[in-house]
Every structure is written in C-alpha cells, then in structure tokens.
OpenMM code with the backbone's topology and positions (N, CA, C; nanometers):
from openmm import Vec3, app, unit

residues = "UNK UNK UNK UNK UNK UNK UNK UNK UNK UNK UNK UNK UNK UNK UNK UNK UNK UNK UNK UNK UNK UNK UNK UNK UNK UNK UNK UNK UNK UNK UNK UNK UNK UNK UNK UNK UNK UNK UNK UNK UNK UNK UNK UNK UNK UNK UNK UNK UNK UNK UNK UNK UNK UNK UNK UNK UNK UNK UNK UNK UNK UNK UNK UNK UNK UNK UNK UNK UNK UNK UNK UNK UNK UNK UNK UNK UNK UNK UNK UNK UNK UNK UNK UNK UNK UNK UNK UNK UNK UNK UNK UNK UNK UNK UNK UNK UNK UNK UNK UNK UNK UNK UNK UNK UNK UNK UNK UNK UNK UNK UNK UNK UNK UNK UNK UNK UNK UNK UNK UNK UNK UNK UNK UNK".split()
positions = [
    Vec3(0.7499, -1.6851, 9.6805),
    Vec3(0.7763, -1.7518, 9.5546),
    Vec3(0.7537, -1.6519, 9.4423),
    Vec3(0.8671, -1.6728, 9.3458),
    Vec3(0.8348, -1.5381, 9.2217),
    Vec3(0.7634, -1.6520, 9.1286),
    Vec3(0.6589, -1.5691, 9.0630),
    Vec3(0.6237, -1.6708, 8.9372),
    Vec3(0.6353, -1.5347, 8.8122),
    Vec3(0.6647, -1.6191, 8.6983),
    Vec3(0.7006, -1.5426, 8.5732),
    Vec3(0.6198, -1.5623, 8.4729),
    Vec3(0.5198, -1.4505, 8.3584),
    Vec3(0.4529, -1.4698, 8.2775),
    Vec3(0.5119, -1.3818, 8.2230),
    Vec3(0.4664, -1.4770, 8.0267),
    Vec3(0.4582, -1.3730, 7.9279),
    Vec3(0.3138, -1.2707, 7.9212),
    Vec3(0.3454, -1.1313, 7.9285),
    Vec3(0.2369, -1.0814, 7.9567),
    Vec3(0.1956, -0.9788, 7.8126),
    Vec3(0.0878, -1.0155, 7.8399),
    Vec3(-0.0172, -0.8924, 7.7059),
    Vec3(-0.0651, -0.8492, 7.7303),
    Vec3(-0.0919, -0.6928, 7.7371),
    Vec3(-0.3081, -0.6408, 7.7713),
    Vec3(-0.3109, -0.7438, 7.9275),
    Vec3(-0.2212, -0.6971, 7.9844),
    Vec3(-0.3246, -0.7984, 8.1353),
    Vec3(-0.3071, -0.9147, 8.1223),
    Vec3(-0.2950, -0.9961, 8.0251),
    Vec3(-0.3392, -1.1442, 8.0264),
    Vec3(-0.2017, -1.2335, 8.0361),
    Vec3(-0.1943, -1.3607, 8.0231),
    Vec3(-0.0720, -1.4360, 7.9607),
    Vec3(-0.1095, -1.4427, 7.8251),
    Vec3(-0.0049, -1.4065, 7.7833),
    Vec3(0.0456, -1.4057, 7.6275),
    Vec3(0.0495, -1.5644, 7.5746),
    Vec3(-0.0040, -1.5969, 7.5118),
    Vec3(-0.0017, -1.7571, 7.4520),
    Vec3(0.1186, -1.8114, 7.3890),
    Vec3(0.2553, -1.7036, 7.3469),
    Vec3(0.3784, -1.7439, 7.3141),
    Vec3(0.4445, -1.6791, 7.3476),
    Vec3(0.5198, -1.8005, 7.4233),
    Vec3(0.6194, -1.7561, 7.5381),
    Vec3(0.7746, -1.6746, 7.4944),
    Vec3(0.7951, -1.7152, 7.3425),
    Vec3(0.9255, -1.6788, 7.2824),
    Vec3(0.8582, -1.5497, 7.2110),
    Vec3(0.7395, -1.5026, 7.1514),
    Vec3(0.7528, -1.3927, 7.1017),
    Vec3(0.6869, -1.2424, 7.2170),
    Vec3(0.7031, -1.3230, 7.3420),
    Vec3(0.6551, -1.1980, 7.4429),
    Vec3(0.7895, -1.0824, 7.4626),
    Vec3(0.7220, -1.0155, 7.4411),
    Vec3(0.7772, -0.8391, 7.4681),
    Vec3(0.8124, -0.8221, 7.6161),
    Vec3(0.7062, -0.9024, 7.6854),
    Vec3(0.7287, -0.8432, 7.8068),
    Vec3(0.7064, -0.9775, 7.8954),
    Vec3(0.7043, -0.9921, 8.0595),
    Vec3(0.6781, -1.0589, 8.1390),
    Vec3(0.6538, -0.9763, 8.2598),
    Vec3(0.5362, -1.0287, 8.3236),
    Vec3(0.5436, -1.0335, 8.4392),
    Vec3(0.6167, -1.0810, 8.5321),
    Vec3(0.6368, -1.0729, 8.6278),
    Vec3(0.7374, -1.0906, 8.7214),
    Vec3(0.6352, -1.0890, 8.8805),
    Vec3(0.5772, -1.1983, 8.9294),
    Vec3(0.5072, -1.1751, 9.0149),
    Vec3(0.5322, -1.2502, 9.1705),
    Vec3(0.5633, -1.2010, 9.2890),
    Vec3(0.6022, -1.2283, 9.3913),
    Vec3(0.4776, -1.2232, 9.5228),
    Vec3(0.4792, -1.4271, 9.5223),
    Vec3(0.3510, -1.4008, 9.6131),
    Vec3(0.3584, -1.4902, 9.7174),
    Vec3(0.2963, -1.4542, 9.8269),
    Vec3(0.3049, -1.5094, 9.9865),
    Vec3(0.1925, -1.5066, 10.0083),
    Vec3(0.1907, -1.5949, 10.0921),
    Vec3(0.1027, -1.6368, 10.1815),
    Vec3(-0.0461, -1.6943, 10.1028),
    Vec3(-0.0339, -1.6702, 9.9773),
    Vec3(-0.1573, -1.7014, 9.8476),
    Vec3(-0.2286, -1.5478, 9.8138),
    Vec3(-0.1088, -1.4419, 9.8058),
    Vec3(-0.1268, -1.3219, 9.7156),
    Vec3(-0.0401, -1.2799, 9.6740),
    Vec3(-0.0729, -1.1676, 9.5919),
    Vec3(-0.0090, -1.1167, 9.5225),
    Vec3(0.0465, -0.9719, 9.6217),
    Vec3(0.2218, -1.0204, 9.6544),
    Vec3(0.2547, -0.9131, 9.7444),
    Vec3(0.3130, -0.7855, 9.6692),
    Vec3(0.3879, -0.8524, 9.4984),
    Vec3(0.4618, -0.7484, 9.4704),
    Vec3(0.4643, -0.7895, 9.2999),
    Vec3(0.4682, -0.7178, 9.2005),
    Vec3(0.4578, -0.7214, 9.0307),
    Vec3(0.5358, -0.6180, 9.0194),
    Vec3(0.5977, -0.6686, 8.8968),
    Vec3(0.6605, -0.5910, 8.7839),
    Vec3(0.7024, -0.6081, 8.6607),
    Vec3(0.6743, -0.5432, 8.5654),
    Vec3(0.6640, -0.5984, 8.4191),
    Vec3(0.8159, -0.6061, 8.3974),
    Vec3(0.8763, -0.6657, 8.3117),
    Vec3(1.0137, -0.6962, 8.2492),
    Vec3(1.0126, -0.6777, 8.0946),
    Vec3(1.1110, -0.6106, 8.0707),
    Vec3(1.1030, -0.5922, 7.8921),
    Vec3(1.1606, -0.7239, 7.8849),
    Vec3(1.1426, -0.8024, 7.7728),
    Vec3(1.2365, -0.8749, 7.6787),
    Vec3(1.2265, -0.8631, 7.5285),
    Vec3(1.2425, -0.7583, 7.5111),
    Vec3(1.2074, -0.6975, 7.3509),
    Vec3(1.2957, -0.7300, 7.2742),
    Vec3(1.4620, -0.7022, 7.3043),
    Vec3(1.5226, -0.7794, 7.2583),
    Vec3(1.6090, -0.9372, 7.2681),
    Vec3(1.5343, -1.0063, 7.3681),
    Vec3(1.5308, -1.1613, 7.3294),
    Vec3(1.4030, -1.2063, 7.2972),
    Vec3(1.3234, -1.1951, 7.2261),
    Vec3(1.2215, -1.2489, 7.1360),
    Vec3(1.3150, -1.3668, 7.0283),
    Vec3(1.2752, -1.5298, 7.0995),
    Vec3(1.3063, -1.6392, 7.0370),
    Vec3(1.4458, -1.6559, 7.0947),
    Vec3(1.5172, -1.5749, 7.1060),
    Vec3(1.6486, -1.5991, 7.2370),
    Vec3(1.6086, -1.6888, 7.3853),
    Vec3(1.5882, -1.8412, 7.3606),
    Vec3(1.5596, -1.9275, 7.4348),
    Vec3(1.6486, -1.8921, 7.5436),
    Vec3(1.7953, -1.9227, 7.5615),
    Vec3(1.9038, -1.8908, 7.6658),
    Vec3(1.8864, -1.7476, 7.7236),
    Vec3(1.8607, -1.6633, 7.6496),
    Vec3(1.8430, -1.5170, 7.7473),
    Vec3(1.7351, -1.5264, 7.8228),
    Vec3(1.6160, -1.5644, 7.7246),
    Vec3(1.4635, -1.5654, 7.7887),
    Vec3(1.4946, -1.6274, 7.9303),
    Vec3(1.5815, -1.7535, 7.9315),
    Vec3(1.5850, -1.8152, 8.0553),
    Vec3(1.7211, -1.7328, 8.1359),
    Vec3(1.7736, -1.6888, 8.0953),
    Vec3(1.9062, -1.5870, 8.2066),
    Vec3(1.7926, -1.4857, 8.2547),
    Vec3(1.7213, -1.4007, 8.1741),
    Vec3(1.6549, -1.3450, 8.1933),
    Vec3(1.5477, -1.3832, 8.3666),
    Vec3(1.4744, -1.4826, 8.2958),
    Vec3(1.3923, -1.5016, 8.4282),
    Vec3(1.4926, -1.6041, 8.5683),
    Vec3(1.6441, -1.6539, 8.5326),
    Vec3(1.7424, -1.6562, 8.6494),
    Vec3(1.7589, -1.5247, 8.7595),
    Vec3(1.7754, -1.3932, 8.6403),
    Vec3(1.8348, -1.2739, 8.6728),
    Vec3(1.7203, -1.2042, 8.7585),
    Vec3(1.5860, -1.2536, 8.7491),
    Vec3(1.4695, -1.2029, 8.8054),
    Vec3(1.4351, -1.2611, 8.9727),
    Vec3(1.4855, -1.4041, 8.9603),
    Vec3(1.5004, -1.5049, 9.1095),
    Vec3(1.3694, -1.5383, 9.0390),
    Vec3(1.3378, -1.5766, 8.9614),
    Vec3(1.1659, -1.6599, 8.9018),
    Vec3(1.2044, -1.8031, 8.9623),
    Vec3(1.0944, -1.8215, 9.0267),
    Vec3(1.1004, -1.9839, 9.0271),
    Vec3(0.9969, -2.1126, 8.9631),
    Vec3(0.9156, -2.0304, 8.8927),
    Vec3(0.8454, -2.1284, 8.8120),
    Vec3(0.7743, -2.0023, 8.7112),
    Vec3(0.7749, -2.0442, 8.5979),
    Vec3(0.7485, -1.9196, 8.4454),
    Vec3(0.6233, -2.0466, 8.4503),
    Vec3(0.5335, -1.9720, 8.3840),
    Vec3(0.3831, -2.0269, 8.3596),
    Vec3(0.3077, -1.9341, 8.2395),
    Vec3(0.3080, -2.0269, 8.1102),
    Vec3(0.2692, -1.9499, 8.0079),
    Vec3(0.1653, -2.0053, 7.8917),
    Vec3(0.1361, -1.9741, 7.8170),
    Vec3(0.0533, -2.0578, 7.7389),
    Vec3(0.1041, -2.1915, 7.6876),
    Vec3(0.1524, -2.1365, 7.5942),
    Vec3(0.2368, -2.2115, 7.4148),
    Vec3(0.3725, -2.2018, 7.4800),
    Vec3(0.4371, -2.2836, 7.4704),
    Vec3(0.6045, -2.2486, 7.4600),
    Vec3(0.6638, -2.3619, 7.3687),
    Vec3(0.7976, -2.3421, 7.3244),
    Vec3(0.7917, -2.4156, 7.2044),
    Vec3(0.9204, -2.4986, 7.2930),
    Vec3(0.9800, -2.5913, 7.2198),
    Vec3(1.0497, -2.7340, 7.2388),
    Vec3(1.1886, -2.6767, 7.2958),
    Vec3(1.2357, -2.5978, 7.2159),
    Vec3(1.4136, -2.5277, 7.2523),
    Vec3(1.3801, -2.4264, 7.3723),
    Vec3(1.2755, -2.3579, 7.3700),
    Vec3(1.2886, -2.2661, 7.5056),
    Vec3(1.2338, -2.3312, 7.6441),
    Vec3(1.1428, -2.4406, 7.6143),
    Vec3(1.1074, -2.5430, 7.7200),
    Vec3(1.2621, -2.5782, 7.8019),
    Vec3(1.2942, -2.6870, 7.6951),
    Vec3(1.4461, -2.7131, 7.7389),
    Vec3(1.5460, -2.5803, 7.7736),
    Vec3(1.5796, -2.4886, 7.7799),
    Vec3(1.6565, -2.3850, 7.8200),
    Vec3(1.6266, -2.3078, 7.9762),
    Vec3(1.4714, -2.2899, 7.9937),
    Vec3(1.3995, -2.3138, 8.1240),
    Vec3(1.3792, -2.3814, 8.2175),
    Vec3(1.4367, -2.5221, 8.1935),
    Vec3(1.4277, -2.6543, 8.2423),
    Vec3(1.6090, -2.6548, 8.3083),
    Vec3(1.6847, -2.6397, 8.1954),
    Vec3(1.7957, -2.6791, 8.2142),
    Vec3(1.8833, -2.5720, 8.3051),
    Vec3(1.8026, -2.4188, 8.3279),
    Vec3(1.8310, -2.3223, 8.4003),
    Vec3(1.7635, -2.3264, 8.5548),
    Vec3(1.7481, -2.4603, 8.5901),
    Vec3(1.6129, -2.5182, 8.7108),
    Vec3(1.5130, -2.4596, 8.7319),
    Vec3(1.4139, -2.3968, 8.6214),
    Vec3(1.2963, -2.3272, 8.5941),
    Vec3(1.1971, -2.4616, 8.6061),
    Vec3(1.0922, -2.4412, 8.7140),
    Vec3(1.0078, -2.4682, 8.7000),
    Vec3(0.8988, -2.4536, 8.5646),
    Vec3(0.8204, -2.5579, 8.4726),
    Vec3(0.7750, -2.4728, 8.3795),
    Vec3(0.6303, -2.4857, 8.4109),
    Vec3(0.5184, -2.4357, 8.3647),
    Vec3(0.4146, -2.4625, 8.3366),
    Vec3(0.3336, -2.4313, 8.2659),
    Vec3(0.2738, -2.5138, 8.1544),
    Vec3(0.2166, -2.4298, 8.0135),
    Vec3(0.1230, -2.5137, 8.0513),
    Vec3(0.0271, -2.3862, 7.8843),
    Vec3(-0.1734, -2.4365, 7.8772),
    Vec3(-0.2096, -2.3357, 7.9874),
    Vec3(-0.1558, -2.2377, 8.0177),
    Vec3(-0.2374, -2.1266, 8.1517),
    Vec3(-0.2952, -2.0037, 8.0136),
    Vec3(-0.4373, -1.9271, 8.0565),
    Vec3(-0.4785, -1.8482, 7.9696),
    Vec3(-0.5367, -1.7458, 8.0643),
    Vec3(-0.5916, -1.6398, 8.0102),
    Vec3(-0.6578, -1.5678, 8.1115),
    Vec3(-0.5988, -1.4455, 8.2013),
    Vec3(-0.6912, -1.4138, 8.2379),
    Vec3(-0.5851, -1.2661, 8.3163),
    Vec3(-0.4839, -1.3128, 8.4214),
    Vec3(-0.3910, -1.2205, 8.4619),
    Vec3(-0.2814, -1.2789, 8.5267),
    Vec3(-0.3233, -1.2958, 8.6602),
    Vec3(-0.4091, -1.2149, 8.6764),
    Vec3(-0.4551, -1.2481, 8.8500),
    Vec3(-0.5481, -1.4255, 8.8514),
    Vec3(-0.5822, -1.4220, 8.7112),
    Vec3(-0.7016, -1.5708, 8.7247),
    Vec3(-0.5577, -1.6479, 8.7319),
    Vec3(-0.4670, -1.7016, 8.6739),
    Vec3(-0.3792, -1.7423, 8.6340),
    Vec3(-0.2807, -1.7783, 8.7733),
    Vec3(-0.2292, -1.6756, 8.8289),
    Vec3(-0.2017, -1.6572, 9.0010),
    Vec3(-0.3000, -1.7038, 9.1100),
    Vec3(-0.4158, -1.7049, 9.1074),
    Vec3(-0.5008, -1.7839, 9.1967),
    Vec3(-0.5353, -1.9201, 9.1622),
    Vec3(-0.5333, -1.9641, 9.0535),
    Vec3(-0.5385, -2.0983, 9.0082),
    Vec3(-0.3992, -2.1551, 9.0706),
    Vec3(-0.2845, -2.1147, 9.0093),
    Vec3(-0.1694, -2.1441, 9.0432),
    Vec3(-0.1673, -2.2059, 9.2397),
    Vec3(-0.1960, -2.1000, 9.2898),
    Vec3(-0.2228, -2.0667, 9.4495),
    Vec3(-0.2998, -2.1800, 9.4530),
    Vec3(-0.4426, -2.1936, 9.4073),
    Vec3(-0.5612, -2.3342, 9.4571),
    Vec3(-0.4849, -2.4716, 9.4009),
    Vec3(-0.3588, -2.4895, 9.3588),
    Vec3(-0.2818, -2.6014, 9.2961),
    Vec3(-0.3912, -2.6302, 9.1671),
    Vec3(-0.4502, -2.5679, 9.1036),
    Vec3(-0.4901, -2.6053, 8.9962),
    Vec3(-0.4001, -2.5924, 8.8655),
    Vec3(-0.2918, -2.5289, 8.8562),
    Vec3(-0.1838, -2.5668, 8.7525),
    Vec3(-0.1434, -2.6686, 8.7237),
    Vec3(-0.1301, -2.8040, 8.6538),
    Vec3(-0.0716, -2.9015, 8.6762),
    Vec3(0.1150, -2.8942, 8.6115),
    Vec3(0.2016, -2.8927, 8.6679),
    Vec3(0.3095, -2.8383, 8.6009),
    Vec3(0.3697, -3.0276, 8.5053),
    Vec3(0.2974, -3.1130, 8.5866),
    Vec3(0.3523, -3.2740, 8.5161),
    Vec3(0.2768, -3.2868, 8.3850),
    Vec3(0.2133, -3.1970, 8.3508),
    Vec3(0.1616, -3.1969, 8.2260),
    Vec3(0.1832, -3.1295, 8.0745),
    Vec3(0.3532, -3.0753, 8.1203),
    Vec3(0.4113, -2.9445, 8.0493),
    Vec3(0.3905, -2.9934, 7.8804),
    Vec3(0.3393, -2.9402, 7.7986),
    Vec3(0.3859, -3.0210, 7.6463),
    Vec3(0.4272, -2.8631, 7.5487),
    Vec3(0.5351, -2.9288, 7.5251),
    Vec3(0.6162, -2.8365, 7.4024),
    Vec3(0.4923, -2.7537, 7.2995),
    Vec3(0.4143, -2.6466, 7.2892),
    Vec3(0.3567, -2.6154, 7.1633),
    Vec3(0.4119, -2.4794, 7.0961),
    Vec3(0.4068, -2.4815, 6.9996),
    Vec3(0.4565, -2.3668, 6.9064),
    Vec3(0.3503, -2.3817, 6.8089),
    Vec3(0.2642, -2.3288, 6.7543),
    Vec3(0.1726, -2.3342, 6.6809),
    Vec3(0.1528, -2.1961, 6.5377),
    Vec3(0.2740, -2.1200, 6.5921),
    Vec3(0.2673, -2.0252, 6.4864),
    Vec3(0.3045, -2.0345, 6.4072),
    Vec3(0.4274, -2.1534, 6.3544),
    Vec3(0.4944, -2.1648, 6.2530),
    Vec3(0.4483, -2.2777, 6.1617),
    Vec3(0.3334, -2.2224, 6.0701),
    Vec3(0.2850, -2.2989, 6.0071),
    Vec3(0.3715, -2.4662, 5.9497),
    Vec3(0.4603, -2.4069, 5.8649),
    Vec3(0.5430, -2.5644, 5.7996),
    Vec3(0.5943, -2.6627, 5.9090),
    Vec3(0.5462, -2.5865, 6.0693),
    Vec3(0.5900, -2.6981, 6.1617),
    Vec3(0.4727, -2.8064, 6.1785),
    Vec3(0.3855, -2.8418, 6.1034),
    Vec3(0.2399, -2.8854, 6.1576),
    Vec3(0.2144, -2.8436, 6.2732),
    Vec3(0.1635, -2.8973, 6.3764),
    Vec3(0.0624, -2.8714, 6.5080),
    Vec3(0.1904, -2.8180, 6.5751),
    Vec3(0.3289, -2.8124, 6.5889),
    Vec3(0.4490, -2.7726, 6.6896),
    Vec3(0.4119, -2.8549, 6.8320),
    Vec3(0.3321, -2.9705, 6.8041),
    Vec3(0.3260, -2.9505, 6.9601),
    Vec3(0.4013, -3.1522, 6.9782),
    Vec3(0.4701, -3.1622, 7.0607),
    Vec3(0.5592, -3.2576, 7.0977),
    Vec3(0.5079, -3.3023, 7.2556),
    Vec3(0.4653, -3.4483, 7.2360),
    Vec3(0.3801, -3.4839, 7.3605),
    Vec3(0.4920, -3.5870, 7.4214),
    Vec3(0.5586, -3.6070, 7.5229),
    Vec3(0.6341, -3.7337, 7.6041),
    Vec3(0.5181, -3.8155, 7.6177),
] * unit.nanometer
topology = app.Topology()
chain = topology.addChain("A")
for resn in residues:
    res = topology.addResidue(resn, chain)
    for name in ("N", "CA", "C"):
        topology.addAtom(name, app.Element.getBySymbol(name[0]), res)
C-alpha cells in the first residue's frame, strides 16, 4: 500500500495545499519498505494536480494534517483515500496508520490560514 504525506523537516506538514513536497511512502507487511520525496512546488493550491499528482504516484490513501474543502473533494473524487488531523514525524504517523489508529471516517475540511475564512473548518 503507498501512503502519501505533505512533508516538512521530517514531519507532516499541517497544510496539505501549501506543501512543497510529499512523501510518497510504500509499506508491507506493517513497514516501511520503500520512500521518496515528490516535489509539488509548482502545484501549491492546484487541488486537481495535487490529486493527478498523488494518481501519477499509485498513492492510495494521502494522510495530512489541515486540508482545505476544494482539495478534500479533488482527492476524493480521484478515489483517494483521505485522512486528516495526523501530526508528528512521518514514521509516528506510518505506525499509527499500521496499528489502525488513523480514523479516516472522521475526515473534516480545515484550512485555517486564511484568516477572513473564520475557523476554515467545515464539519458533515
């Protein structure tokens, strides 16, 4: 199974549309068999690439902090597994994932950087 993060310094990046980069992580058996970072420098907020992007990678579930409402839906609608609210280094992040401690039925839209949006965050 590939799983896909926005990555920073090691960690997941808390916004998923202004990450530079992603991880790209391919794991069996409950490790980590194979990584590789991915530029997306130039789709920063490019919801549809961000998601061709992690198609073009074989990702089958992206797991990130914050993600906002239009790139949720673009990940979703590209049969991306999503899962947000993950923090922490990417290996804590990948073994949680592995112990089913991710809950992915709990996905909620947040964008929190854009102030005049209030809270950005959109709950079903």
């Amino acid at each position: 199974m590939k799983l896909a993060m926005p990555y920073e310094h090691g960690k997941v990046n808390q916004h998923f549309g202004r990450s530079r980069e992603f991880i790209v992580v391919d794991v069996e058996d409950g490790t980590i068999k194979d990584e590789k970072i991915v530029s997306a420098d130039k789709l920063q907020h490019n919801h549809e690439g961000l998601a061709g992007l992690m198609r073009s990678e074989n990702v089958d579930v992206v797991i990130t902090g914050g993600i906002g409402g239009k790139a949720l839906i673009a990940l979703e609608e590209s049969g991306l597994k999503v899962i947000s609210g993950a923090s922490g280094s990417i290996e804590e992040v990948v073994s949680s994932f592995v112990r089913g401690e991710l809950d992915a039925s709990k996905v909620a839209a947040c964008c929190n950087h854009h102030g005049e949006h209030g809270d950005g965050c959109h709950h079903d």
